[in-house]
C-alpha positions in Angstrom: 31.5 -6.8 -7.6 27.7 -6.6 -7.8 25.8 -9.0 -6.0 22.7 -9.2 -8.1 23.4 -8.3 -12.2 20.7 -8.5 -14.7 22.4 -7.8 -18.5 20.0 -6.9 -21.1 17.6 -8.9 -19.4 13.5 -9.8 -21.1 11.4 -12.0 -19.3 8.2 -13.1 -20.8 4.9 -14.5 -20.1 2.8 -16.2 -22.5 4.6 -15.4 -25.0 4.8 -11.7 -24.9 7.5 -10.0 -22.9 6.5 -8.5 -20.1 9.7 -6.8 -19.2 12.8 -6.1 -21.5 16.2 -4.9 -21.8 16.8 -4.4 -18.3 20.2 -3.9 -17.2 20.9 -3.1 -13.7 23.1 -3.9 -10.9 22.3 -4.3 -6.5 25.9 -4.1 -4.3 26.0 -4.9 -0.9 24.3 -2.1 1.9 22.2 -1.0 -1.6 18.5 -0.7 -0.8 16.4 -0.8 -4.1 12.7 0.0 -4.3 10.7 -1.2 -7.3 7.5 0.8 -8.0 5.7 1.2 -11.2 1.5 0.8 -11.7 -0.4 -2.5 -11.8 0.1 -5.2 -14.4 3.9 -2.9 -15.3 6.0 -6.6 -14.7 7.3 -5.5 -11.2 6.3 -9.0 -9.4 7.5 -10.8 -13.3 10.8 -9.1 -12.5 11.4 -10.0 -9.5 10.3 -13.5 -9.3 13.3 -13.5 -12.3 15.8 -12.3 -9.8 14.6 -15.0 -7.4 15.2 -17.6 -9.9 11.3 -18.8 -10.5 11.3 -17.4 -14.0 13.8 -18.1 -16.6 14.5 -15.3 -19.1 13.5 -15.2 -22.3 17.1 -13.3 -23.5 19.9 -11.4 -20.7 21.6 -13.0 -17.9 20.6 -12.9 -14.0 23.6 -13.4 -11.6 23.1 -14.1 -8.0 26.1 -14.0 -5.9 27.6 -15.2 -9.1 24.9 -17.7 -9.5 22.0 -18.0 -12.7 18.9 -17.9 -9.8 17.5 -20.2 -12.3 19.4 -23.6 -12.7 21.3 -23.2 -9.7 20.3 -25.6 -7.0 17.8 -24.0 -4.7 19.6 -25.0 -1.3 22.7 -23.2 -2.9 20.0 -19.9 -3.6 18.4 -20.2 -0.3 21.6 -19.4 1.3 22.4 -16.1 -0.7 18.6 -14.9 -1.4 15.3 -14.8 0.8 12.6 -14.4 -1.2 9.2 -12.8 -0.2 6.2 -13.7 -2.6 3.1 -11.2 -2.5 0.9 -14.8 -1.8 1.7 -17.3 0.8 -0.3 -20.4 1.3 0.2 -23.3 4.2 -1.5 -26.3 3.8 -0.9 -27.9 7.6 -1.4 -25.9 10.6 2.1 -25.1 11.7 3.0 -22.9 14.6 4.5 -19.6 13.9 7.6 -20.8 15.0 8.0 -23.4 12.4 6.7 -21.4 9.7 10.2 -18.9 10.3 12.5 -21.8 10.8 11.4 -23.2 7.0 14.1 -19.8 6.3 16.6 -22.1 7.8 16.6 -25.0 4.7 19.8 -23.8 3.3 21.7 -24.6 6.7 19.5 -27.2 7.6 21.3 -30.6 7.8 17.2 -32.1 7.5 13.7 -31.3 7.6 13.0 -30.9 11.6 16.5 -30.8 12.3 17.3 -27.2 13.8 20.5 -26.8 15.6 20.5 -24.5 18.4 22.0 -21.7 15.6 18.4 -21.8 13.6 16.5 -21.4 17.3 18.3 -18.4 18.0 18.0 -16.9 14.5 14.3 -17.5 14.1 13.9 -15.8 17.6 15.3 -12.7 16.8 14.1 -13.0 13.7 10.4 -13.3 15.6 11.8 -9.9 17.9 12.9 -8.1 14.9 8.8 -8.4 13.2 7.4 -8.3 16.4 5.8 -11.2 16.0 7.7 -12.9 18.9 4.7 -13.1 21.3 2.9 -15.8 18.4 5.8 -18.0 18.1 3.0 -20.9 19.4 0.2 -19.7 17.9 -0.5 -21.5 14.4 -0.2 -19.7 11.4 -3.6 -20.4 10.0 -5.3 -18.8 12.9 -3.2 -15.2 12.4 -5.1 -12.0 10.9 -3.6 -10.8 7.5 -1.4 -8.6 9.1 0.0 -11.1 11.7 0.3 -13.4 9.2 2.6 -11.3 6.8 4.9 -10.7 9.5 5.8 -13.7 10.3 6.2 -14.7 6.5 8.8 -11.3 6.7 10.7 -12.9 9.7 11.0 -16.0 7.6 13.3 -14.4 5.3 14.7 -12.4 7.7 15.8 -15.9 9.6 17.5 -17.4 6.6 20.3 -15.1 6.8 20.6 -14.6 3.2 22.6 -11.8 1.7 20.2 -10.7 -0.5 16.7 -10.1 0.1 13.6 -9.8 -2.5 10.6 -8.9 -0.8 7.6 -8.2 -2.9 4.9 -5.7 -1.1 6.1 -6.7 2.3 3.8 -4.0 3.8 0.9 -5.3 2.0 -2.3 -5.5 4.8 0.2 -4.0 7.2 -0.7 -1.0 9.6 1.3 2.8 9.4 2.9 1.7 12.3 4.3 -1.9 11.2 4.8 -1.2 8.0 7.1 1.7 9.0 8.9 -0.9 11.0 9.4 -3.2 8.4 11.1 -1.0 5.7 13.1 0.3 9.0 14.2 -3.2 9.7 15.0 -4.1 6.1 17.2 -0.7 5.9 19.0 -1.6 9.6 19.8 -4.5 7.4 21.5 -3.2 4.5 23.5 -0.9 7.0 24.7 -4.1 8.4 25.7 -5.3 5.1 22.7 -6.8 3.3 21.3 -6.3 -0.1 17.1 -5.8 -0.6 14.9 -4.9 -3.4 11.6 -4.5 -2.5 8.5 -3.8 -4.6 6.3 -1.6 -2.9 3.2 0.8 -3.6 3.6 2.7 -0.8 5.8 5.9 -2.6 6.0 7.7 1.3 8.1 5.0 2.9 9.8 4.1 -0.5 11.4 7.7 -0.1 11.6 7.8 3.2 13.9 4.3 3.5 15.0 3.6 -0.6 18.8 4.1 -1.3 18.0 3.9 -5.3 14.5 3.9 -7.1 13.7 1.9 -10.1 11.0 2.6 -11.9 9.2 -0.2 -14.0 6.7 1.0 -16.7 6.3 0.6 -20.3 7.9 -2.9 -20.5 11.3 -2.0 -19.4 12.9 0.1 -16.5 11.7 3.7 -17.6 14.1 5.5 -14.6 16.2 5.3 -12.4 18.4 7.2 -9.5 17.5 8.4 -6.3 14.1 8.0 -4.8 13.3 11.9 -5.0 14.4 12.2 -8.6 12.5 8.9 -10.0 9.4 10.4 -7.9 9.9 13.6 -9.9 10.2 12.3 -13.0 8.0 13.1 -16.3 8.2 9.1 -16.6 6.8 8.3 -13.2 4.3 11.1 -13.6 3.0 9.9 -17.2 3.2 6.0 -15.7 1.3 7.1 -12.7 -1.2 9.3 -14.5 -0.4 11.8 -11.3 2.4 13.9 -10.2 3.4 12.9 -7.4 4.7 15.9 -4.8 7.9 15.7 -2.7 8.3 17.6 0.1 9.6 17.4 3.8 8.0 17.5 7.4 8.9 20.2 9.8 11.6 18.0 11.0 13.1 17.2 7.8 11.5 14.0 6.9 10.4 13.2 3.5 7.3 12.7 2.2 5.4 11.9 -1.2 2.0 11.8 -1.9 -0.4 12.1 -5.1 -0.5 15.9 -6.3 
């Protein structure tokens, strides 16, 4: 059984649809990468996934659940969800900011059993952003900052993870680590789409590509094949090149 469904799904935004008759399916140890060009409806579609938009027409299932009127401490046990903007409005240590992950377990707000410690810390190890756990939030550089909001998710210990451009502000080196991470996770069992930019580590880490352009999901398949697509190269503007490294890694990059 599919853990995430969408059916013939249209999501809309003032009025117009943004996204439309998308039907696709995520199973468990599937990584999906979402790219398309600016203003295509990749965030629109997610944040339908996560349950924060209600669509227009279609069905969303979660773990068997509609994202959108299920109760959200039933959700936040199934699905982390990464927005592109996060905003605190009290100076919390970094610590606190990854145990908000642990609402769904939580039996109250401040309450974290010995369990949440533990999974924030390794959650903190696995973002490498153990080393600011007292440091607070507001004080963190973009990048610092963006970690931590990654091991939020990663401490919530949700099946399914929606991250949208986790490596946003990130450098090469981190944001390798991230979509390495996210792919150790998915071998261990876990479901991700991600919405990214970055076409090189999309490749590199992606199990199955979807392409969103032209209101709709114009491709699909493996990461190589969507990249080589006449739809990605007319939504691009660009062709974009596949190759390898000497040692067999992939690569893409603008042609």
């Amino acid at each position: 059984m599919a853990w995430i469904a969408l059916a013939d799904v249209a999501v809309a935004l003032g009025g117009r649809d943004v996204v439309s008759a998308v039907t696709a399916s995520v199973s468990g140890g599937e990584l999906i990468v979402i790219v398309g060009p600016n203003g295509a409806g990749k965030t629109t579609l997610l944040r339908a996934i996560a349950g924060l938009l209600k669509p227009r027409a279609g069905r969303i299932e979660v773990m068997g659940h509609d994202p959108a009127s299920a109760a959200r401490r039933v959700i936040a046990r199934e699905l982390a969800y990464l927005p592109q903007q996060y905003e605190l409005a009290f100076p919390f240590a970094v610590e606190e900011v990854v145990l908000f992950g642990r609402y769904g377990t939580q039996r109250g707000v401040g309450l974290a059993s010995d369990a949440d410690l533990a999974a924030a810390r390794a959650a903190m190890e696995a973002c490498d952003v153990g080393a600011l756990a007292e440091r607070r939030f507001d004080q963190l550089s973009g990048g610092e900052a963006r970690r931590v909001i990654i091991a939020q998710a990663l401490c919530q210990g949700a099946k399914c993870l929606l991250l949208d451009e986790p490596t946003a502000g990130l450098d090469p080196a981190h944001a390798r680590a991230v979509f390495a991470m996210l792919a150790a996770q998915c071998r261990a069992g876990a479901a991700a789409i991600v919405v990214t930019h970055d076409l090189d580590l999309a490749l590199r880490y992606g199990h199955v590509m979807w392409l969103v352009a032209g209101g709709g999901l114009a491709a699909r398949g493996t990461p190589a094949e969507v990249l080589d697509a006449t739809a990605t190269r007319e939504a691009f503007g660009v062709r974009i090149h596949v190759g390898a490294l000497p040692d067999g890694t992939p690569f893409a990059v603008p042609a």
